[in-house]
PDB file with SEQRES, HELIX, SHEET and CRYST1 records, atoms N, CA, C and O in Angstrom:
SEQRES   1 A   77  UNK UNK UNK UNK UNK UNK UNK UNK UNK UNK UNK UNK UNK          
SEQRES   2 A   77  UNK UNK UNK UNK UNK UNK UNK UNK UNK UNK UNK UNK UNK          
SEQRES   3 A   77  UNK UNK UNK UNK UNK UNK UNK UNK UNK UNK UNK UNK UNK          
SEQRES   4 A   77  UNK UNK UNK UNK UNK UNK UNK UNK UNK UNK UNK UNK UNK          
SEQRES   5 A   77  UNK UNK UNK UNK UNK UNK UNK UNK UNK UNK UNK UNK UNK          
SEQRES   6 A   77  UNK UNK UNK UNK UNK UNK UNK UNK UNK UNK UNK UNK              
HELIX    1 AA1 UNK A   13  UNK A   19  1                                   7    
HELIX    2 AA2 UNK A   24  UNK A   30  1                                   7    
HELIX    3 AA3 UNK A   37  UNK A   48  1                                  12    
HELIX    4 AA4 UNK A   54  UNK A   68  1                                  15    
CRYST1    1.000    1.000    1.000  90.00  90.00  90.00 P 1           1          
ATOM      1  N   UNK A   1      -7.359   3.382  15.920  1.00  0.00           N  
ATOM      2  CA  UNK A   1      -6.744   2.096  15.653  1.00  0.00           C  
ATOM      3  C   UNK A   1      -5.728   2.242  14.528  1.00  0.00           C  
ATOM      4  O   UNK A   1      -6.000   2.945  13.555  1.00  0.00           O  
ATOM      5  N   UNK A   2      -4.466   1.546  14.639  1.00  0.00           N  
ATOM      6  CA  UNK A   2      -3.445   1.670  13.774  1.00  0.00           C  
ATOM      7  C   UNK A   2      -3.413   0.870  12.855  1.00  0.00           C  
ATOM      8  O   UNK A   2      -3.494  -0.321  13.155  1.00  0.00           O  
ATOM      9  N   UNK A   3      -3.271   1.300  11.260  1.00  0.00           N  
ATOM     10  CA  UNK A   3      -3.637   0.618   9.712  1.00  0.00           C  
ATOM     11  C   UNK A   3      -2.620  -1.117  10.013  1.00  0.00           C  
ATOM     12  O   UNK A   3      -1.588  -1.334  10.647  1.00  0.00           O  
ATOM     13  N   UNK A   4      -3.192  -1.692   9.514  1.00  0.00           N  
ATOM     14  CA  UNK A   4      -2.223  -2.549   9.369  1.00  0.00           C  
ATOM     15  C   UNK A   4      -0.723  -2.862   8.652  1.00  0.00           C  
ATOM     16  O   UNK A   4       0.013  -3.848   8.682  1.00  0.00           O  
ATOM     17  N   UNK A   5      -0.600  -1.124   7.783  1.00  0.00           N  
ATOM     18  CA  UNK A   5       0.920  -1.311   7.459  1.00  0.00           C  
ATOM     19  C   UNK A   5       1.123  -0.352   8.344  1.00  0.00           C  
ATOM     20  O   UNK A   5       2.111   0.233   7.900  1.00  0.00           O  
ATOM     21  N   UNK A   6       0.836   0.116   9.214  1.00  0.00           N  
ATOM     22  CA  UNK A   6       1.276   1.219  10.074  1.00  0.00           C  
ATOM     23  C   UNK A   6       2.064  -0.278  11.084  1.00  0.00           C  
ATOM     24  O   UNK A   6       3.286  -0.218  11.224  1.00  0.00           O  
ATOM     25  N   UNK A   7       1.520  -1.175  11.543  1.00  0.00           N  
ATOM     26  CA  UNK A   7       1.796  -2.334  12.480  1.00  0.00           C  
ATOM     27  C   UNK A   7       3.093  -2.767  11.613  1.00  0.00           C  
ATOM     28  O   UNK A   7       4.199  -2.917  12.132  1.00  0.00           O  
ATOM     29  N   UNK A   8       2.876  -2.922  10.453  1.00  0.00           N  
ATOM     30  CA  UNK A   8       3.922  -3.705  10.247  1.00  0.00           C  
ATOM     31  C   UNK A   8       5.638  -3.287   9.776  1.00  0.00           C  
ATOM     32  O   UNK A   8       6.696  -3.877   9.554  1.00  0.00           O  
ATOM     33  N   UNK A   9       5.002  -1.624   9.805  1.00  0.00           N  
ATOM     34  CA  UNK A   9       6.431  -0.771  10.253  1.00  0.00           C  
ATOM     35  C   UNK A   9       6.730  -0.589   8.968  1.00  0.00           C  
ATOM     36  O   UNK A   9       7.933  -0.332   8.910  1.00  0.00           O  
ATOM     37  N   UNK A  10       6.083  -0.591   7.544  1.00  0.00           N  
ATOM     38  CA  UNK A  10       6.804  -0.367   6.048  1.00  0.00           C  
ATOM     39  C   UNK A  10       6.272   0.625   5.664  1.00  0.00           C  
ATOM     40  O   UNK A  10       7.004   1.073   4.782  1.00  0.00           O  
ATOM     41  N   UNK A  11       5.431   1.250   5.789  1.00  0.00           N  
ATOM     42  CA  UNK A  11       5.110   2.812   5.727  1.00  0.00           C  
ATOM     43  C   UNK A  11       5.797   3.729   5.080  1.00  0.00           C  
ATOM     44  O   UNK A  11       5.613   4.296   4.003  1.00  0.00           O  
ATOM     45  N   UNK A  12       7.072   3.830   6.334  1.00  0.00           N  
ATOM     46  CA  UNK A  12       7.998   4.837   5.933  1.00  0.00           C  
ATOM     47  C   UNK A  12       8.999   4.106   4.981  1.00  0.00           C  
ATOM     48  O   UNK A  12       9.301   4.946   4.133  1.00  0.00           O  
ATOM     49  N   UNK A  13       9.470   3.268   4.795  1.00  0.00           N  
ATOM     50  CA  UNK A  13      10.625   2.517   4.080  1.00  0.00           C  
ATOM     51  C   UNK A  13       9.781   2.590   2.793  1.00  0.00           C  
ATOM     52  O   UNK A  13      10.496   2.918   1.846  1.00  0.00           O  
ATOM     53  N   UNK A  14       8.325   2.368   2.400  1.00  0.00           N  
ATOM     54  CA  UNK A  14       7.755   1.995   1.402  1.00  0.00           C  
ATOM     55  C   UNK A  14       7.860   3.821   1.082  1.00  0.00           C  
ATOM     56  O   UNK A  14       7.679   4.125  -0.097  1.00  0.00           O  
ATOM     57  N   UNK A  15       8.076   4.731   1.850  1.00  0.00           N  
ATOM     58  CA  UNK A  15       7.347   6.440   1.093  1.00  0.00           C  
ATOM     59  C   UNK A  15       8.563   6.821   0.632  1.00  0.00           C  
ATOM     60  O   UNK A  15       8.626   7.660  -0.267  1.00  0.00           O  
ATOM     61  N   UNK A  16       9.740   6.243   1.199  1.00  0.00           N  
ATOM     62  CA  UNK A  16      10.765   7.085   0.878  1.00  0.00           C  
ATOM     63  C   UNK A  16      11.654   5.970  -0.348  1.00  0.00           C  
ATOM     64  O   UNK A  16      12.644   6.487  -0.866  1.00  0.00           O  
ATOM     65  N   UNK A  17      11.386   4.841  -0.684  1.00  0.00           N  
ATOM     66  CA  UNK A  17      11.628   4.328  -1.953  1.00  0.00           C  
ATOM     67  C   UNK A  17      10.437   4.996  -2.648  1.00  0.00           C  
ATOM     68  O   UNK A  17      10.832   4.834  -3.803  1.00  0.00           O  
ATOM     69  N   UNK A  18       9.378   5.569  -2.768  1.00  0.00           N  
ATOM     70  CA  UNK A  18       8.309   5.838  -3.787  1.00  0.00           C  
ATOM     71  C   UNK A  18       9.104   7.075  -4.024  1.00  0.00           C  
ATOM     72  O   UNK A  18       9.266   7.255  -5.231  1.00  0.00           O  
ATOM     73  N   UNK A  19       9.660   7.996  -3.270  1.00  0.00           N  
ATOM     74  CA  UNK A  19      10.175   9.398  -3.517  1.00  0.00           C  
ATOM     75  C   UNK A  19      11.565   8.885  -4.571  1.00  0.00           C  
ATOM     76  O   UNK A  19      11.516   9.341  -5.713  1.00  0.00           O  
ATOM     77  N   UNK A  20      12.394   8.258  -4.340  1.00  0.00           N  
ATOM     78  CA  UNK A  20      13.472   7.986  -5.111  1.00  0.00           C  
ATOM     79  C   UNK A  20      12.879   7.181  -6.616  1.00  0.00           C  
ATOM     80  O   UNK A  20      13.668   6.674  -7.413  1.00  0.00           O  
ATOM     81  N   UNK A  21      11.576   7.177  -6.793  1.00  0.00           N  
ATOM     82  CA  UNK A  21      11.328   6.582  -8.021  1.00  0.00           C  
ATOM     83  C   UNK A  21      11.243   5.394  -7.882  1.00  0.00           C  
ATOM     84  O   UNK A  21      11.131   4.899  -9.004  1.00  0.00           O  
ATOM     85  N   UNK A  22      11.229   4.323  -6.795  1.00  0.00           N  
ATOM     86  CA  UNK A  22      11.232   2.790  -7.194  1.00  0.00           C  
ATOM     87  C   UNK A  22      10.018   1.998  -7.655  1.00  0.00           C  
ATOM     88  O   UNK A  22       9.071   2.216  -6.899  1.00  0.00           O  
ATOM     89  N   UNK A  23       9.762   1.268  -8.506  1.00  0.00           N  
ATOM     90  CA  UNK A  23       8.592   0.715  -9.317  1.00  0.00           C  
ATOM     91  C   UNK A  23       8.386  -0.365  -7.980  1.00  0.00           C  
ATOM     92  O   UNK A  23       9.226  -0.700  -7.145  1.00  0.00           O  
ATOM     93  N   UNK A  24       6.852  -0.802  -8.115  1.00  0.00           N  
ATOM     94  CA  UNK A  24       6.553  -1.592  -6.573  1.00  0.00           C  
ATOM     95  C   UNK A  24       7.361  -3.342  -6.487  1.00  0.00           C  
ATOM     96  O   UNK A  24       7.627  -4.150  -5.598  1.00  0.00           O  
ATOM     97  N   UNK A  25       7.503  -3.257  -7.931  1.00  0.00           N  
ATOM     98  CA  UNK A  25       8.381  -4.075  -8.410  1.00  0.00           C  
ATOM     99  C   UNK A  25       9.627  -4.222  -7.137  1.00  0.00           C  
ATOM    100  O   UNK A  25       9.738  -4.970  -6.166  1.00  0.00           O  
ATOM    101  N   UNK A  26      10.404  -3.183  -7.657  1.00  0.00           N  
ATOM    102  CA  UNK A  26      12.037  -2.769  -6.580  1.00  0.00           C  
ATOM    103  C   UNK A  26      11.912  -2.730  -5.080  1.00  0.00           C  
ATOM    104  O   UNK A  26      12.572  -3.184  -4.145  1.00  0.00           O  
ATOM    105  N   UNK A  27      10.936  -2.093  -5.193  1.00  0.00           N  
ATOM    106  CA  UNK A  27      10.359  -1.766  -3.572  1.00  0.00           C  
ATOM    107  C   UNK A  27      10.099  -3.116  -3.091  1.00  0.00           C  
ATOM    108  O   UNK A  27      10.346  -3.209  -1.888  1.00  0.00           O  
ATOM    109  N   UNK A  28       9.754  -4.010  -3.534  1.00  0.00           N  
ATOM    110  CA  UNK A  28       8.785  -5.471  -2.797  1.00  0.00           C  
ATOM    111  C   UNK A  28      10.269  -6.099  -3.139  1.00  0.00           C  
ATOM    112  O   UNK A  28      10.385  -6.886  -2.200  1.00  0.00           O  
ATOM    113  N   UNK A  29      11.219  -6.198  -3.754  1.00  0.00           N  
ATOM    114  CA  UNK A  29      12.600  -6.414  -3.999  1.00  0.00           C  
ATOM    115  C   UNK A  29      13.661  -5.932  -2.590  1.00  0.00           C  
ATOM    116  O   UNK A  29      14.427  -6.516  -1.823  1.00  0.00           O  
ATOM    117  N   UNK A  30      13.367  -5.089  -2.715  1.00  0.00           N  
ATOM    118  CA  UNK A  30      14.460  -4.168  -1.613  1.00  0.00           C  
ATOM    119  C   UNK A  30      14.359  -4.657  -0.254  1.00  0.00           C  
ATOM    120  O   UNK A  30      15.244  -5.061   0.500  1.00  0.00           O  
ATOM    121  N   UNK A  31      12.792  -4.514  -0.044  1.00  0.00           N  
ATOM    122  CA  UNK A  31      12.240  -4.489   1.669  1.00  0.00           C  
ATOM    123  C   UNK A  31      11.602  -6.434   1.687  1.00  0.00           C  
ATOM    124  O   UNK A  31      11.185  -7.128   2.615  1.00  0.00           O  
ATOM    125  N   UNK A  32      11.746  -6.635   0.671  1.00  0.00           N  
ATOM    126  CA  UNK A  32      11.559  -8.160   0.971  1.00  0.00           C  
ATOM    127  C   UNK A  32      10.170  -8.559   1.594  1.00  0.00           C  
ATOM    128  O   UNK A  32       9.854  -9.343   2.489  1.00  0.00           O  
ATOM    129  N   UNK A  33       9.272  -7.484   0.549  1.00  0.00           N  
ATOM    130  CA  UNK A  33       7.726  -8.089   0.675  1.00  0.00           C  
ATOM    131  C   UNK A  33       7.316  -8.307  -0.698  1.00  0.00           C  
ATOM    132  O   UNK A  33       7.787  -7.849  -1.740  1.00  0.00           O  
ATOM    133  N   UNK A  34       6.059  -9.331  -0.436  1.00  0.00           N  
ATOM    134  CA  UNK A  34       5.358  -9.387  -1.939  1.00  0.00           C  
ATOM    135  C   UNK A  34       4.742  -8.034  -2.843  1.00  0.00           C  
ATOM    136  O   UNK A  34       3.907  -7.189  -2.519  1.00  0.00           O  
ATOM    137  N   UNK A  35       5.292  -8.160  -3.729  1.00  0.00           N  
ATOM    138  CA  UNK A  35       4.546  -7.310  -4.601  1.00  0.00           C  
ATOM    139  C   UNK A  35       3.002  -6.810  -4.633  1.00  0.00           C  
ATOM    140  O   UNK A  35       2.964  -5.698  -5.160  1.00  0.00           O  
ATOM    141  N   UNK A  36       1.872  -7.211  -4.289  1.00  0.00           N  
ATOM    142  CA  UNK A  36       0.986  -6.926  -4.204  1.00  0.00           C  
ATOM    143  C   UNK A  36       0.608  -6.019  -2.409  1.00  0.00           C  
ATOM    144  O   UNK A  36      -0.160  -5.148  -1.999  1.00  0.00           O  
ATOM    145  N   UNK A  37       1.626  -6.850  -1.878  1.00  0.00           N  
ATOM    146  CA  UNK A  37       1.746  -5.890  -0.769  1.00  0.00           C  
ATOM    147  C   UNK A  37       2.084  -5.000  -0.934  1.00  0.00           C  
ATOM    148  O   UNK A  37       1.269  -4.257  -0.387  1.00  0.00           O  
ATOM    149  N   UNK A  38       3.050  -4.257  -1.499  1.00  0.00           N  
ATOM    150  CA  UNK A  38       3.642  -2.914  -1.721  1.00  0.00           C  
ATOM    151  C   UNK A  38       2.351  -2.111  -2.618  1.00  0.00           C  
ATOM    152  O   UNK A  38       1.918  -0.959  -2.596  1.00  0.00           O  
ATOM    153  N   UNK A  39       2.105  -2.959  -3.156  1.00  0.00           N  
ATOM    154  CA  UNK A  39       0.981  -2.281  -4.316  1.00  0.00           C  
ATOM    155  C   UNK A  39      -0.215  -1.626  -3.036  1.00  0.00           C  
ATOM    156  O   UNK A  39      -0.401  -0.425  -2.841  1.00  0.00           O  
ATOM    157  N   UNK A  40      -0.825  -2.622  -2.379  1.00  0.00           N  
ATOM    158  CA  UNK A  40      -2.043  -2.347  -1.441  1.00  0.00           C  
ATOM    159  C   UNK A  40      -1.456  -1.263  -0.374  1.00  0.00           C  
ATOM    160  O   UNK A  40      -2.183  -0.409   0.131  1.00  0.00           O  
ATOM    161  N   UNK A  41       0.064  -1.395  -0.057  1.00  0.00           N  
ATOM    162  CA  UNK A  41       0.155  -0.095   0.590  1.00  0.00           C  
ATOM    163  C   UNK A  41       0.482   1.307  -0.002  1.00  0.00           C  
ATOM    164  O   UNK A  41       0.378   2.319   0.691  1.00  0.00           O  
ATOM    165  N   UNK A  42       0.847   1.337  -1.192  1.00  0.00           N  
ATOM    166  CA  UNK A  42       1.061   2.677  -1.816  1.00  0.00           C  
ATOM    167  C   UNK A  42      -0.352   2.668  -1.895  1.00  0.00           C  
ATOM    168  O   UNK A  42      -0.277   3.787  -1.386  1.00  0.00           O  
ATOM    169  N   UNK A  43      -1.622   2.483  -2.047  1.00  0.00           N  
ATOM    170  CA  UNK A  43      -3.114   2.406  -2.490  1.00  0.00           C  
ATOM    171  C   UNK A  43      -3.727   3.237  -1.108  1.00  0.00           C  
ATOM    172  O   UNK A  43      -4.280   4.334  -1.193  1.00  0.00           O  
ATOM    173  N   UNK A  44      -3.503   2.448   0.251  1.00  0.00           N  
ATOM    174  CA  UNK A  44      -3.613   2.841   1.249  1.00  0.00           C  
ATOM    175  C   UNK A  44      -3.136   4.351   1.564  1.00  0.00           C  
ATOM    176  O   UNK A  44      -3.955   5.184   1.951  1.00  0.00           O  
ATOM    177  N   UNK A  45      -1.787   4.662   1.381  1.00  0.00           N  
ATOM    178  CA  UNK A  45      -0.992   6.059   1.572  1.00  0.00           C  
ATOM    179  C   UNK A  45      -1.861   6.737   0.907  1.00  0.00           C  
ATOM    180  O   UNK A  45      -2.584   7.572   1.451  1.00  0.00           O  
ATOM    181  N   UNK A  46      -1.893   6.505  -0.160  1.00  0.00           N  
ATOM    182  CA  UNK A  46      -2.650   7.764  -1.837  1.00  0.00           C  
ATOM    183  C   UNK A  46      -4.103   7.864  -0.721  1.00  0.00           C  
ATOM    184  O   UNK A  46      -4.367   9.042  -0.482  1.00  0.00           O  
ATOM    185  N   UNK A  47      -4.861   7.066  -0.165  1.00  0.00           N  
ATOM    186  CA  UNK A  47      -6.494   7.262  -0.081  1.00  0.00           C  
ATOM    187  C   UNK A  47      -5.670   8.278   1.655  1.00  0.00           C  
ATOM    188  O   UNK A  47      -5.997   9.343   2.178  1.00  0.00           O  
ATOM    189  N   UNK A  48      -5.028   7.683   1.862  1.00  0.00           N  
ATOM    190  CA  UNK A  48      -4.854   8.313   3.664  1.00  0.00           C  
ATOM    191  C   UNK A  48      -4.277   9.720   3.883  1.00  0.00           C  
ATOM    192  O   UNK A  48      -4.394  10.500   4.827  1.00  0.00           O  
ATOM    193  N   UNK A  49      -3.510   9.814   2.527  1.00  0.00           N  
ATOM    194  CA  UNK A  49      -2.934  11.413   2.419  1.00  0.00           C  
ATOM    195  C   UNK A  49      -3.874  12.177   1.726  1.00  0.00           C  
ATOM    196  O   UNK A  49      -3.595  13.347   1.464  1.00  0.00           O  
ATOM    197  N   UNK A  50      -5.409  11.493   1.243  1.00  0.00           N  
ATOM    198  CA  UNK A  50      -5.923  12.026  -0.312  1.00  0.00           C  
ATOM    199  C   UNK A  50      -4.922  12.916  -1.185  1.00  0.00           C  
ATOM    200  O   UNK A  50      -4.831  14.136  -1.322  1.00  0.00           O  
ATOM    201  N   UNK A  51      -4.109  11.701  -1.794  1.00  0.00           N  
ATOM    202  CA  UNK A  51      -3.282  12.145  -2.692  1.00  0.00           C  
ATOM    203  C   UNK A  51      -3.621  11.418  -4.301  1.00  0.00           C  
ATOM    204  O   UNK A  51      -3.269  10.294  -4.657  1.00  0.00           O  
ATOM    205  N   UNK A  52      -4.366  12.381  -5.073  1.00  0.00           N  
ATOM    206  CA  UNK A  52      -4.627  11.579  -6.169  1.00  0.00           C  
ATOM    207  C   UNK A  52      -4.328  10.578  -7.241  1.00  0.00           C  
ATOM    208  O   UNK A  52      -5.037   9.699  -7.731  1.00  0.00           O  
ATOM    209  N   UNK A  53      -2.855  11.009  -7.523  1.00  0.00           N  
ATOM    210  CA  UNK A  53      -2.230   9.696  -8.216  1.00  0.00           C  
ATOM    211  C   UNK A  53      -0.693   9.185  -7.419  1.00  0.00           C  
ATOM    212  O   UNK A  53      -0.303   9.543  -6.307  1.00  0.00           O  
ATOM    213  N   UNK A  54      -0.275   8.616  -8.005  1.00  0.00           N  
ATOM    214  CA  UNK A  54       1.156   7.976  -7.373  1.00  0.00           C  
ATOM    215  C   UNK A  54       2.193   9.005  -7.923  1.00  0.00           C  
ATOM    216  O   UNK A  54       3.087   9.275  -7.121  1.00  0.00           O  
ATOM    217  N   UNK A  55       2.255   9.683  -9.234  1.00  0.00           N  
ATOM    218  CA  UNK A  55       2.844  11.092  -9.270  1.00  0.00           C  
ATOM    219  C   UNK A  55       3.232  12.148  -8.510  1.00  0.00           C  
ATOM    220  O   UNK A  55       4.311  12.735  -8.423  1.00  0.00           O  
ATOM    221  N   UNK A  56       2.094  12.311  -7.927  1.00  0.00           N  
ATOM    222  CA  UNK A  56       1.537  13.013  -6.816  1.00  0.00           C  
ATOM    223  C   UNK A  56       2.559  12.856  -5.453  1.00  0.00           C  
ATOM    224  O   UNK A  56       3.386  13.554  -4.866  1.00  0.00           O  
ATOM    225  N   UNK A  57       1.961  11.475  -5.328  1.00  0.00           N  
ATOM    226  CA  UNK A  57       2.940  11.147  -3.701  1.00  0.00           C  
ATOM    227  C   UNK A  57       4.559  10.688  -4.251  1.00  0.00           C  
ATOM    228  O   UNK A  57       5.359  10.391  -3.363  1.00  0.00           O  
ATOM    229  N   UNK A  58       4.950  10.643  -5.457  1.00  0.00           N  
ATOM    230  CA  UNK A  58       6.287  10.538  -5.660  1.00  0.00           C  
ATOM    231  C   UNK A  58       6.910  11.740  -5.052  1.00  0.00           C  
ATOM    232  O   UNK A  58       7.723  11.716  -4.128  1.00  0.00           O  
ATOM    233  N   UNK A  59       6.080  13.655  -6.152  1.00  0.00           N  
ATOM    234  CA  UNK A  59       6.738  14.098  -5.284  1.00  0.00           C  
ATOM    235  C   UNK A  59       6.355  14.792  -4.116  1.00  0.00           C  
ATOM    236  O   UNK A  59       6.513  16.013  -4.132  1.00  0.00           O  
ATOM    237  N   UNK A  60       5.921  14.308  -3.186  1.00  0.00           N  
ATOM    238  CA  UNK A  60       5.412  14.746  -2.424  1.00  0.00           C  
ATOM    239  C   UNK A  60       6.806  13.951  -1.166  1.00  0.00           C  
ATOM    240  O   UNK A  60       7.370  14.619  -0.299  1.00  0.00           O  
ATOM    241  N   UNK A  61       7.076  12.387  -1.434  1.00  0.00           N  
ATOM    242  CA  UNK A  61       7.882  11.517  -0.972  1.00  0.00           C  
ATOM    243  C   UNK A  61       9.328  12.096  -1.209  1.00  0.00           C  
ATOM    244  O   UNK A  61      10.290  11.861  -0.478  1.00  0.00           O  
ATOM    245  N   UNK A  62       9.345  12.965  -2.446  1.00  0.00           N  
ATOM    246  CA  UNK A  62      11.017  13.195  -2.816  1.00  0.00           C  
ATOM    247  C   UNK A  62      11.049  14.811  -2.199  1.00  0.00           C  
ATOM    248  O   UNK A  62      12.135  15.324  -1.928  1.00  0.00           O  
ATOM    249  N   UNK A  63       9.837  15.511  -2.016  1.00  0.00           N  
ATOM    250  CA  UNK A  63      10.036  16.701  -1.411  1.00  0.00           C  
ATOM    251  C   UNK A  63      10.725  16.744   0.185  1.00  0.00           C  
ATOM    252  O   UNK A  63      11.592  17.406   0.755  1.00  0.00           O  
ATOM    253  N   UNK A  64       9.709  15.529   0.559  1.00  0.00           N  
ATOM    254  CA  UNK A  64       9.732  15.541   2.387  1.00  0.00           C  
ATOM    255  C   UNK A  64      11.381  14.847   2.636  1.00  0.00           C  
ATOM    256  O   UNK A  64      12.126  15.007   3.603  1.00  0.00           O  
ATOM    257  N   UNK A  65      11.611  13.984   1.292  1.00  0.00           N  
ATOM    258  CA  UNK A  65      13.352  13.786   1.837  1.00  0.00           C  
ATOM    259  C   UNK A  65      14.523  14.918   1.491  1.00  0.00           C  
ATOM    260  O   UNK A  65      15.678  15.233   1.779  1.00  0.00           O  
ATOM    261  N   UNK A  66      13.393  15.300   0.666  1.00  0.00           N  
ATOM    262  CA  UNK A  66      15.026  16.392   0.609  1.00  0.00           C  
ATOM    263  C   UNK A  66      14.653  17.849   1.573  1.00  0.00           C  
ATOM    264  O   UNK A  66      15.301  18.856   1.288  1.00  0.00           O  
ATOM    265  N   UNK A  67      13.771  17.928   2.529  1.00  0.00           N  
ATOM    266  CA  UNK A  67      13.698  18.920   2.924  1.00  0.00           C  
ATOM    267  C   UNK A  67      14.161  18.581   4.426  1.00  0.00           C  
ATOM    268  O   UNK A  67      14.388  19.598   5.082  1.00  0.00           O  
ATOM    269  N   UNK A  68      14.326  17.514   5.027  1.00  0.00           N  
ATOM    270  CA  UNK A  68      14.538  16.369   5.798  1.00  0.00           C  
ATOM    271  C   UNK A  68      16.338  16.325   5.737  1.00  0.00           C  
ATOM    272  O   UNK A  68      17.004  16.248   6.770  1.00  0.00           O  
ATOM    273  N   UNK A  69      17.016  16.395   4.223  1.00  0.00           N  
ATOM    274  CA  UNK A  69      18.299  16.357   4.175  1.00  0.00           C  
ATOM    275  C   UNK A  69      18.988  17.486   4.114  1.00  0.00           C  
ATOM    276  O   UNK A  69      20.190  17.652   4.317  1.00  0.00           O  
ATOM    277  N   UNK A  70      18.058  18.363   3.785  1.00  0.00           N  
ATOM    278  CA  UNK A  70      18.702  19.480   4.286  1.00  0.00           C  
ATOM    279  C   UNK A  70      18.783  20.703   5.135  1.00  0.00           C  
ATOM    280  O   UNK A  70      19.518  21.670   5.336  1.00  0.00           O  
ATOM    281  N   UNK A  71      17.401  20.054   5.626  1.00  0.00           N  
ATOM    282  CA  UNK A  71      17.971  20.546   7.359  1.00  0.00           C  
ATOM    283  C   UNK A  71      18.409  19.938   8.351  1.00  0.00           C  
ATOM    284  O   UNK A  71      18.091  20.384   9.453  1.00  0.00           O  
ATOM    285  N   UNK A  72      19.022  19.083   8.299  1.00  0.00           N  
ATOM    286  CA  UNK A  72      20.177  18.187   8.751  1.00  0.00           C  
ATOM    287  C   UNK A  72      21.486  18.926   8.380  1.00  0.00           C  
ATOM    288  O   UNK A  72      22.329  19.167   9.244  1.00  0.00           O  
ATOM    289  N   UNK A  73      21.644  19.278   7.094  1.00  0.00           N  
ATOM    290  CA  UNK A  73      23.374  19.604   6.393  1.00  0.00           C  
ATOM    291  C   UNK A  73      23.057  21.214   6.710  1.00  0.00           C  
ATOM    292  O   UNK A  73      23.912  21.913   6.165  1.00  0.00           O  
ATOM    293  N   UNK A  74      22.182  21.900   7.353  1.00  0.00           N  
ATOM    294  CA  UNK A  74      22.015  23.164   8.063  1.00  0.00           C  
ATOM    295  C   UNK A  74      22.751  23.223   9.243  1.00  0.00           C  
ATOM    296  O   UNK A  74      23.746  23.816   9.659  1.00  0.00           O  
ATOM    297  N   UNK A  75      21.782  22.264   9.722  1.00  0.00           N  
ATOM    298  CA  UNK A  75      22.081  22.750  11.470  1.00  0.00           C  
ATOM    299  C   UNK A  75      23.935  22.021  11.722  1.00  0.00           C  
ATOM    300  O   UNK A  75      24.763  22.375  12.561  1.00  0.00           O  
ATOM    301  N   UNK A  76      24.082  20.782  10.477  1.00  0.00           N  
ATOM    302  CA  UNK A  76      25.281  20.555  10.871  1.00  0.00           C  
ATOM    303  C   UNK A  76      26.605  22.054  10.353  1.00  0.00           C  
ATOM    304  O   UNK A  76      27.757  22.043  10.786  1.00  0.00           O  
ATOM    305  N   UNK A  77      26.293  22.706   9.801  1.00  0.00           N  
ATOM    306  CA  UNK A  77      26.923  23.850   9.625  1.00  0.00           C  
ATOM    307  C   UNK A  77      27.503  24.617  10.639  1.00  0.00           C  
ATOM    308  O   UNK A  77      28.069  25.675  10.365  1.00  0.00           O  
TER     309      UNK A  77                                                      
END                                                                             
């Protein structure tokens, strides 16, 4: 069965503002959800990746985009 932020499609929009540093503050700003929502889904990610702190999945979020951007600016070579 699929999480309920998996349904509601912010998942990925919520991992890849956590990789660029955004406070849940910006993030619930940006994507135009409540703040406590953003909060309960970074909470969710950390227990679903067992990733121990939000440090952690920052870079874990800023690794997977830049490894993502640049094998893109590879293959476009």
């Amino acid at each position: 069965m699929r999480a309920f932020y998996e349904k509601l499609g912010v998942l990925g929009p919520i991992y890849r503002l956590v990789g660029k540093g955004f406070s849940d503050r910006e993030i619930a700003g940006q994507l135009r959800l409540s703040e406590p929502v953003v909060t309960n889904c970074i909470a969710w990610m950390l227990h679903s990746l067992k990733i121990g702190d939000r440090a952690k999945l920052v870079g874990d979020a800023f690794s997977a985009a830049h490894a993502s951007t640049s094998g893109a600016s590879l293959r476009a070579a």
